[in-house]
N, C-alpha and C positions, 0 to 999 in steps of 0.2 A: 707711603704715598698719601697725599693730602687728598681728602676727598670732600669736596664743595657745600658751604655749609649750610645752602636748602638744602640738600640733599640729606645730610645729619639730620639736619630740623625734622625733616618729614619722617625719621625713624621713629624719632621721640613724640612725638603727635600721641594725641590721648585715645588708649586702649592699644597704641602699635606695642609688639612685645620684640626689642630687638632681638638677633640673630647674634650668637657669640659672635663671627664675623662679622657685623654692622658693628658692633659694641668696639671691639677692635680697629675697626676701620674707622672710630668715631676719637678714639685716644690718640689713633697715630697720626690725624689729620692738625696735632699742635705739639708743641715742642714742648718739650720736659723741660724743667729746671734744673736737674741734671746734665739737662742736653745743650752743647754749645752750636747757637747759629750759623753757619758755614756762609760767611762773606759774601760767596758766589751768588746762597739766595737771599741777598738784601739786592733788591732791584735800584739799578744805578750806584748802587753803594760803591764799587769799585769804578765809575765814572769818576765821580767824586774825588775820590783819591787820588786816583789819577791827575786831577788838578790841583794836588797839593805835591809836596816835596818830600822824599821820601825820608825814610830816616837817617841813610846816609849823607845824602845829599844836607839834610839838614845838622847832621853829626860832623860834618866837614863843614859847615859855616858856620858853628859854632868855636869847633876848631882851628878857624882861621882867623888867625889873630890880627889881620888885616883887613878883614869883613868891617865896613862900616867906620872903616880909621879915617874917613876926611871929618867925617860928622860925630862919633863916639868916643868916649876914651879907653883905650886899650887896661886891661887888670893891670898890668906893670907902669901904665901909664906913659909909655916911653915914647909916643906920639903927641901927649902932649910938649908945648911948647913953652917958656917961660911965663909968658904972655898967659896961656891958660891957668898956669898955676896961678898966677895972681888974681887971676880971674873968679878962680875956685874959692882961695882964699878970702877977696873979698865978698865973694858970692856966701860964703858961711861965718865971716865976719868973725875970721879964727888966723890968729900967729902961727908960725910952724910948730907945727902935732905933732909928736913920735907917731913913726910907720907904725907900731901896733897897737896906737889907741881908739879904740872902738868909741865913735859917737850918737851922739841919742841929736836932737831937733831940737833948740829952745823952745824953752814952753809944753816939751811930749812929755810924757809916761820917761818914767826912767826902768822900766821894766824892758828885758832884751832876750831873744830865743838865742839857746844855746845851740850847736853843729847837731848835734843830735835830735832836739825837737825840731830845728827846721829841716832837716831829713824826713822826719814823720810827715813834715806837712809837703813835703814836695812827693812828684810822681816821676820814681825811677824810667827813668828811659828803657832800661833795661829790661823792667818786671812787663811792657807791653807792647815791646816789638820783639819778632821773630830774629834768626841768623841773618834773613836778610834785609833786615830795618825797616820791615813791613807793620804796621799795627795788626797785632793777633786779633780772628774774627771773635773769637771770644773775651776779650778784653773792651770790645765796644760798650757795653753800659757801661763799665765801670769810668771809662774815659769820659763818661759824660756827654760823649760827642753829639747825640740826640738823645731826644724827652721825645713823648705820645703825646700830643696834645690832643682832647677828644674836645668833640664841639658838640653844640644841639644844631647847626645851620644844617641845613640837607643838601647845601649844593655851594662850590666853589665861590662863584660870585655874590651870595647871601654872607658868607662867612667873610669874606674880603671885605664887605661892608661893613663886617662889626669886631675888624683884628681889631681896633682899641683895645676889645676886652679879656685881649687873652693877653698872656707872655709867651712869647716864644721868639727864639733867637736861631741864625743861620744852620742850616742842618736837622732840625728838628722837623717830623716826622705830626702831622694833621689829620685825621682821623673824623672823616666826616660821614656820619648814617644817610643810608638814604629812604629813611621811615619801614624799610622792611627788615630791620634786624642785620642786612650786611651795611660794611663800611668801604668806603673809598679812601686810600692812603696817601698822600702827597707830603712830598721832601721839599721843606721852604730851603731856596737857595739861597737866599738876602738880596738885596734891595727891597724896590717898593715892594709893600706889602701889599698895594690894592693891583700888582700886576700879576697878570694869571704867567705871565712867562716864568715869572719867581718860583713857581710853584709845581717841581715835575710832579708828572703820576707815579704811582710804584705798580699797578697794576695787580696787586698783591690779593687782590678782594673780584676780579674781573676776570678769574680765568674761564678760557675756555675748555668745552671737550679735548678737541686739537689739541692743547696750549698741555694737557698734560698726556706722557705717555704711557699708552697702555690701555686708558680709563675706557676708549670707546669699545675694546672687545671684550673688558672686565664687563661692561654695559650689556656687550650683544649676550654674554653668559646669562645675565638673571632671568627671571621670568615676571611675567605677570599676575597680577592678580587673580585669582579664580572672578569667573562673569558672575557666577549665585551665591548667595549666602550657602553654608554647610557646612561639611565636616570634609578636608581633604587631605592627603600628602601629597608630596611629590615624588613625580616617578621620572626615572633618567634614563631615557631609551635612545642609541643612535645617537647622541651629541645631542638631542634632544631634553630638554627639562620640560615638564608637562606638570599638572594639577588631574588627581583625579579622588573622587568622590568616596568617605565614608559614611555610608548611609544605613544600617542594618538597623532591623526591625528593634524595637524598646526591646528590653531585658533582654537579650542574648548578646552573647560573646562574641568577639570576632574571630575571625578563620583567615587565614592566607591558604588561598588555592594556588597560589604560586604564579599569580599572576596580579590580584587584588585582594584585599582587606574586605571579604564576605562576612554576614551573619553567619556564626557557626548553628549544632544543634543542642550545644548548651544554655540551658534559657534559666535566668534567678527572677526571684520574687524580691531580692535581697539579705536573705536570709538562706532560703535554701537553694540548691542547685539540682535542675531537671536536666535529663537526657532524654529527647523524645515525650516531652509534657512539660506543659506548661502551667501544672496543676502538681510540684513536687511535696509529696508528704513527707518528705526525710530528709534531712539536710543535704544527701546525695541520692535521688530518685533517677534509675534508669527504665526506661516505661518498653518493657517486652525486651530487654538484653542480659547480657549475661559482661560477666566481669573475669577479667583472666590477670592472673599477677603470683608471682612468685612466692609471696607469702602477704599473709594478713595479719595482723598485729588486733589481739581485741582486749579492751579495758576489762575491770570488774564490773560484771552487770546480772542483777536478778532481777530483769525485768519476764513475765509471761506473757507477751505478745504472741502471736498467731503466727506461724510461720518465722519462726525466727532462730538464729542462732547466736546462744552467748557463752560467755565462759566467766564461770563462779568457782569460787573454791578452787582452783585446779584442777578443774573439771569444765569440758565441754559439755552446752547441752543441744538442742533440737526440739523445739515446740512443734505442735500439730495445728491444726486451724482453731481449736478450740483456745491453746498455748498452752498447753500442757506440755512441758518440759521434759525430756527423756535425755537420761547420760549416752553419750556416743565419745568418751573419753574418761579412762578410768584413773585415776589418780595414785592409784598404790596398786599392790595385790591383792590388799581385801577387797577393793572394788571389785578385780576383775574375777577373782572367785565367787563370791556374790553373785556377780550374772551368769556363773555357769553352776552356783548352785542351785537357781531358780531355773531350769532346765531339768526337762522330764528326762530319765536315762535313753529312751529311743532317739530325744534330741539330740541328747552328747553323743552318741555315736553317730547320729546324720549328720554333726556337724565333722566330728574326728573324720566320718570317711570321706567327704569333700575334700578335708584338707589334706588328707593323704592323697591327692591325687582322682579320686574316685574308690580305689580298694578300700576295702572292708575296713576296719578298725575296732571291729566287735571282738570282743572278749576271745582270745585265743585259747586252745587247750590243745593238749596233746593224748591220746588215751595210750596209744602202744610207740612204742619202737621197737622194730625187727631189722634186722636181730638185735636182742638186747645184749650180747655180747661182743666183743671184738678182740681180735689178737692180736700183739706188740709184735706185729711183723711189717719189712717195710712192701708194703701192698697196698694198694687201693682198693677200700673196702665200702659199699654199701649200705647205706639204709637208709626205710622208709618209715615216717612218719605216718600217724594217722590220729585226725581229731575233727576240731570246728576252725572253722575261722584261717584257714590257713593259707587262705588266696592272699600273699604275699604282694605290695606293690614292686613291679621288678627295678622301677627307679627307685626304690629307698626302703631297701632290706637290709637284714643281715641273719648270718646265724651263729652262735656261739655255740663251743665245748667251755664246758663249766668244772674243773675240780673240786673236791672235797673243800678244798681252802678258800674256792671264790673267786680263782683264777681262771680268767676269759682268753680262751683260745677262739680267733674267730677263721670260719670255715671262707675260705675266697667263694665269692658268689658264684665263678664260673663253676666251682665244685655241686652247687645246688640246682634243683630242677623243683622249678614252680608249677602248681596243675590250679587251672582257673576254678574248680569244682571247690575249692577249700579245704577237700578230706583229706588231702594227702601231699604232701612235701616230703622229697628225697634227696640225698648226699651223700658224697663219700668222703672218704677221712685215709690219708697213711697215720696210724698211731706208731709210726716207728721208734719217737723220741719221745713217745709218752711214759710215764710213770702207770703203772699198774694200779688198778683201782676204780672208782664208780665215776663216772661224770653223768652229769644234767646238762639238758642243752636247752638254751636261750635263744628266743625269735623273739627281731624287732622289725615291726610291721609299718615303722615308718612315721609312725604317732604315740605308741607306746611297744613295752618289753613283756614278753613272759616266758618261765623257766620252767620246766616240766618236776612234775612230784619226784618225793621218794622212792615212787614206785617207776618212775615209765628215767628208765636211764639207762645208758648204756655201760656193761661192767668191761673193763678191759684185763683180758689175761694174756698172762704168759704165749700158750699155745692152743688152738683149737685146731681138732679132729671131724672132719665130717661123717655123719653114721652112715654108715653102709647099707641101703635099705635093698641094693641088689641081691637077689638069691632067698632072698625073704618067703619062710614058709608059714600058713594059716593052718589053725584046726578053727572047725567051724561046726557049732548045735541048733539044731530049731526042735519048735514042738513037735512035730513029727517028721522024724528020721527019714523019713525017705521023701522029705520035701524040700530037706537041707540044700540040693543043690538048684531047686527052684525059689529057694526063699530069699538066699542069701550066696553071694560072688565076692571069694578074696583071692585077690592076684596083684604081686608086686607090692607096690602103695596105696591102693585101692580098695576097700570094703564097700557093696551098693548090696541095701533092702529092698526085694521086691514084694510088698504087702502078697500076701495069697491065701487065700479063708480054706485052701487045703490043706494048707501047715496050720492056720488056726483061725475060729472064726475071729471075725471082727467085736472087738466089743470098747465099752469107752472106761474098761479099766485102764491103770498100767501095768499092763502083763507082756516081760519081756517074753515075744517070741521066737527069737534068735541070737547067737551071737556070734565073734570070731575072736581070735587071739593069733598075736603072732607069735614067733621064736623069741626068746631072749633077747634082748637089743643092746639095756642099760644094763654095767653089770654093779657087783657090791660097791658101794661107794665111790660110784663115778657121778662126776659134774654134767650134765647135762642140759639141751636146751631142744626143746621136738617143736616145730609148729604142723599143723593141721588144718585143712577147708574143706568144712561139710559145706554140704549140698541139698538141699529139701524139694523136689519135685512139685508139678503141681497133684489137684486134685484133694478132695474130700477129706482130711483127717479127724482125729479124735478130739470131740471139743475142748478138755481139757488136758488130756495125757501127754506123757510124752513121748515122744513117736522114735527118737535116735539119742544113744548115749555113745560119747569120745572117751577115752581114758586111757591109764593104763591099769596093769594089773601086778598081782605076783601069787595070785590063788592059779589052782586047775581052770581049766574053763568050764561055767555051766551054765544053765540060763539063771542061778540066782545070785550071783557074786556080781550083777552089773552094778551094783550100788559102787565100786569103784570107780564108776566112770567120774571123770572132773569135769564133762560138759554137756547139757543133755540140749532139746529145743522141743516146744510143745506148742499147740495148736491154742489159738483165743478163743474166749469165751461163747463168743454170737456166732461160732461156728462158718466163722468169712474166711479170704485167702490169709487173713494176716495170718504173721505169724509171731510167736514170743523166744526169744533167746534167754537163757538161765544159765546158772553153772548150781549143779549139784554137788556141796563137797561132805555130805553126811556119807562119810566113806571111814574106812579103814586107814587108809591114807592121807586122806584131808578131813578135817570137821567144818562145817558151818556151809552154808551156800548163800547167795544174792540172786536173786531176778537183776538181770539188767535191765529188763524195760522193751517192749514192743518196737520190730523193726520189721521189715521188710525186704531190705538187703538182704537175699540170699544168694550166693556165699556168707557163711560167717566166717572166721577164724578163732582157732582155740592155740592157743603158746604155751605150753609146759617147760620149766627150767627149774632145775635144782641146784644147789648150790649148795656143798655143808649139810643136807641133811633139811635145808629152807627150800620150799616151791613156793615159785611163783605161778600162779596160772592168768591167763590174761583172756577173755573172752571178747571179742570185740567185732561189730559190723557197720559200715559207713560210719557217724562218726560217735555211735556209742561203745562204749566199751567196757568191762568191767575188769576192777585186778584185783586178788587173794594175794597174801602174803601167809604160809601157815609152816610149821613145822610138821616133817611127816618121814616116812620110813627112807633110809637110804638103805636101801637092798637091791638086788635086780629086777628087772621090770620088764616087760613085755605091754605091745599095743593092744588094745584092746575098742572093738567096739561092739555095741546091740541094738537090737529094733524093737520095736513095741507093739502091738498091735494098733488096729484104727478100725472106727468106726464113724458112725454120722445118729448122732442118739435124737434128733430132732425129729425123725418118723417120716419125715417128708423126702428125703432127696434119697437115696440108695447110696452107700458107702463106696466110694471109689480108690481104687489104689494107688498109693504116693509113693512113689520111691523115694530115697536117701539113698545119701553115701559120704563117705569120706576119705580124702586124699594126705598122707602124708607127707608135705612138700619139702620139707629142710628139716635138717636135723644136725647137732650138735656136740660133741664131746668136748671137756675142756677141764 
């Protein structure tokens, strides 16, 4: 659709930017060269025509060979009359001519166009009317039928005044300015040239709104101007077009709140970009925010800025306010050993027990297991452990059996019972499908392993015999015989010292004042395992003596054969309640002894086992303990225990009487 060509003019005005639609609606408002005219919009074109004859009509008087026969001569001539030929004749001042001799004009060119160039020069009827011998509307230039004649007059009757100086012929097409850039079109029809009737309008330059359709609601669509200079868009609400304002403060960014084009709270200087400041020191400054994002990507950078983080080397750091740079990212495993080399031992293990959970992570040990035997029987067997460290976390334990070879049998957890104290962990085991022989057993505490010595294992045999400690009879000595049955009580598994300065005085040697023995138990070379739990009362003892000796024996009984015993316990030094556990093995039976070391836990336990002709003895309380390993008599053996006298050598307190005793609780054949 044509659109009026102020209207175009006013797009193009200086500084207007058109509109792809204006720009569009500015090309389609004239005809392509491509494009053929359509007859319809040549205004009165088909008037015109109208008053001429059509093609057929003019194709049939052509071909009527009788057209014009009173006045013309027919091609065959057969209309003429004798009279004309002589007339002809004389008229060309020629004798009779052979019918096919072509003549030229006295005096002309004797130059003549052949059927072929006069073709070229004529215009086929054919090549510019349609089927129905109409002139095709796109064949009009070429027909020449109208020219443009453009003028300078500005108005009809000026130009009429000075057709002298143009050319133009019937049908052609007048084109007169009227000083503003549009033209007014008029179709000369012929005659006078100074009569305005000669001259239709085309109206081709004069339309109106009306006159085209569509244009007035294409019209009601646009909008106006904005009233103020600024920044706007257009906003389209309800059939509505509207203008509204973008106006946001210098440097910041715009925002759509979802209704308009706000100043956001991103503010530049140009260079950098603020969040909340307008004062950015970083190419991205957020002023009091925090940044949240899936990952961050950082360059190589050794800068030491204050507060910062970068990554160098393959490594992360962390500056302080100073910038001083600390790795918080380690690169290999030297790195990460490194910083837990530089760790005091109390740290690694504050940090190990954290990460266990909270439990312990300290160095584990085991000193005993009891029983240290067990038998390839299918039965559910017992035992308890005892050492440091053995408050196990109950989410991420374990415990192994360990073979000779290093094979890990692991104990199901529900088979284990954890105690929060650390001194003691127990389990049971069927050895039904085991092999015969020693195993170690393995605790893992959740952050690290550890396996128990040579010494503290469990040996598995064939078959074990429980000793029979019912029926069990004592002989029993003290210093004075007829104090024997106030000094000293054996009954059953039982032996208890009652200190008595009747039986003997008090003094701070060590002068065994009593003892017992029981009946044969162990006989010639049998395998054995006895455990025992003395008992030390309170009250006064001998500063340094030893007040109770455990053992066994294979002498008479008397009060000087106690050096047999394998476990004695004596009083400390500053004469307080502690008290010291020892094992005595300057015996007959065993050589050598160890002090364990000062405890307090009373109860202790004493474990005897033999095996081969080898004792073990194991002396242990809360979580110290000590083991012998010695070679000694495999003969029969009887229990054995004695008391010592006590005293208080400090001069100041009066000596008071401490009982002891001891029990023997489990015992063993194998």
């Amino acid at each position: 659709m044509a659109t009026p060509l102020n209207t175009l003019l006013s797009w193009f005005e200086t500084g207007d930017f058109p509109t792809q639609a204006q720009f569009q609606a500015s090309w389609s408002s004239f005809w392509h060269k491509d494009e053929s005219i359509p007859m319809s919009q040549v205004s009165g074109l088909a008037g015109l025509f109208e008053q001429t004859a059509s093609a057929q009509a003019l194709s049939s008087h052509l071909n009527d060979s009788n057209a014009h026969a009173g006045y013309l001569a027919k091609l065959d001539a057969s209309n003429l009359t004798a009279a004309h030929v002589n007339a002809w004749k004389n008229r060309l001042g020629v004798d009779e001519i052979p019918a096919n001799t072509a003549l030229v004009d006295m005096g002309q060119s004797q130059s003549v166009y052949n059927k072929e160039q006069i073709n070229s020069l004529c215009m086929l009827l054919e090549n510019y009317v349609n089927s129905d011998g109409k002139i095709m509307s796109g064949m009009i230039e070429a027909l020449g039928l109208t020219e443009l004649i453009t003028v300078t007059q500005t108005s009809l009757a000026s130009f009429m005044a000075d057709h002298a100086n143009y050319t133009y012929e019937k049908n052609d097409m007048i084109a007169i300015p009227d000083g503003a850039g549009n033209y007014s079109l008029y179709i000369y029809k012929g005659g006078s040239k100074t009569a305005a009737d000669n001259y239709i309008p085309t109206g081709l330059t004069n339309l109106t709104i009306a006159m085209v359709q569509g244009l007035q609601a294409a019209l009601d669509g646009k909008m106006n101007k904005p009233a103020a200079s600024g920044n706007y868009y257009a906003r389209y609400f309800l059939g509505q077009v509207s203008w509204a304002a973008i106006n946001p403060a210098s440097g910041y960014l715009l925002f759509w709140n979802g209704n308009d084009f706000t100043g956001s709270r991103i503010y530049t200087d140009g260079t950098k970009f603020g969040i909340g400041t307008t004062a950015p020191a970083e190419m991205l400054h957020l002023s009091n925010g925090r940044i949240r994002s899936k990952a961050v990507v950082f360059d190589e950078n050794t800068e030491t800025l204050p507060y910062q983080i970068t990554h160098s080397n393959r490594r992360y750091y962390g500056s302080d306010l100073t910038g001083a740079a600390r790795m918080f990212m380690y690169r290999d495993y030297a790195d990460y050993k490194a910083l837990w080399e530089g760790f005091t031992d109390a740290q690694k293990n504050e940090i190990k027990t954290i990460a266990n959970g909270g439990w312990t992570t300290n160095t584990m040990s085991v000193a005993i297991i009891t029983p240290p035997i067990a038998a390839k029987q299918d039965t559910a067997q017992w035992f308890v452990m005892r050492g440091a460290n053995l408050n196990l976390n109950p989410a991420g334990f374990a415990v192994y059996l360990v073979d000779a070879g290093g094979t890990e049998f692991q104990v199901p957890n529900s088979q284990v019972q954890l105690y929060t104290s650390g001194l003691d962990l127990s389990f049971w085991y069927n050895f039904k499908d085991f092999a015969l022989g020693t195993y170690k057993v393995k605790l893992w505490n959740g952050a690290a392993s550890y396996t128990t010595g040579a010494s503290v294992t469990i040996t598995l045999v064939s078959n074990v015999t429980p000793i029979d400690f019912s029926g069990m009879t004592w002989e029993k000595v003290s210093t004075t015989p007829a104090q024997v049955n106030n000094t000293i009580n054996a009954s059953g598994t039982t032996v208890s010292h009652y200190p008595n300065s009747g039986n003997a005085p008090y003094t701070e040697f060590e002068t065994v004042v009593c003892a017992a023995k029981s009946g044969t138990i162990i006989s010639d070379n049998e395998n054995f395992y006895l455990k025992a739990s003395v008992t030390v009362g309170s009250g006064r003892l001998t500063s340094w003596g030893n007040i109770i000796g455990v053992g066994l024996s294979s002498n008479p009984l008397t009060l000087v054969n106690s050096s047999q015993a394998f476990s004695k316990i004596k009083q400390n030094n500053d004469s307080s309640s502690m008290k010291y556990g020892w094992a005595d093995m300057s015996s007959s039976l065993i050589s050598g002894g160890f002090n364990i070391g000062q405890f307090q836990s009373i109860p202790y336990e004493v474990m005897i086992m033999r095996n081969q002709g080898i004792y073990t003895i194991i002396v242990s309380t809360g979580s110290v303990s000590a083991t012998f390993v010695k070679s000694g008599s495999n003969g029969a053996l009887s229990l054995l225990y004695y008391g010592f006298s006590a005293a208080d050598i400090d001069g100041i307190t009066p000596p008071t009487a401490c009982t002891s005793s001891v029990s023997f609780i489990e015992g063993y054949k194998f």
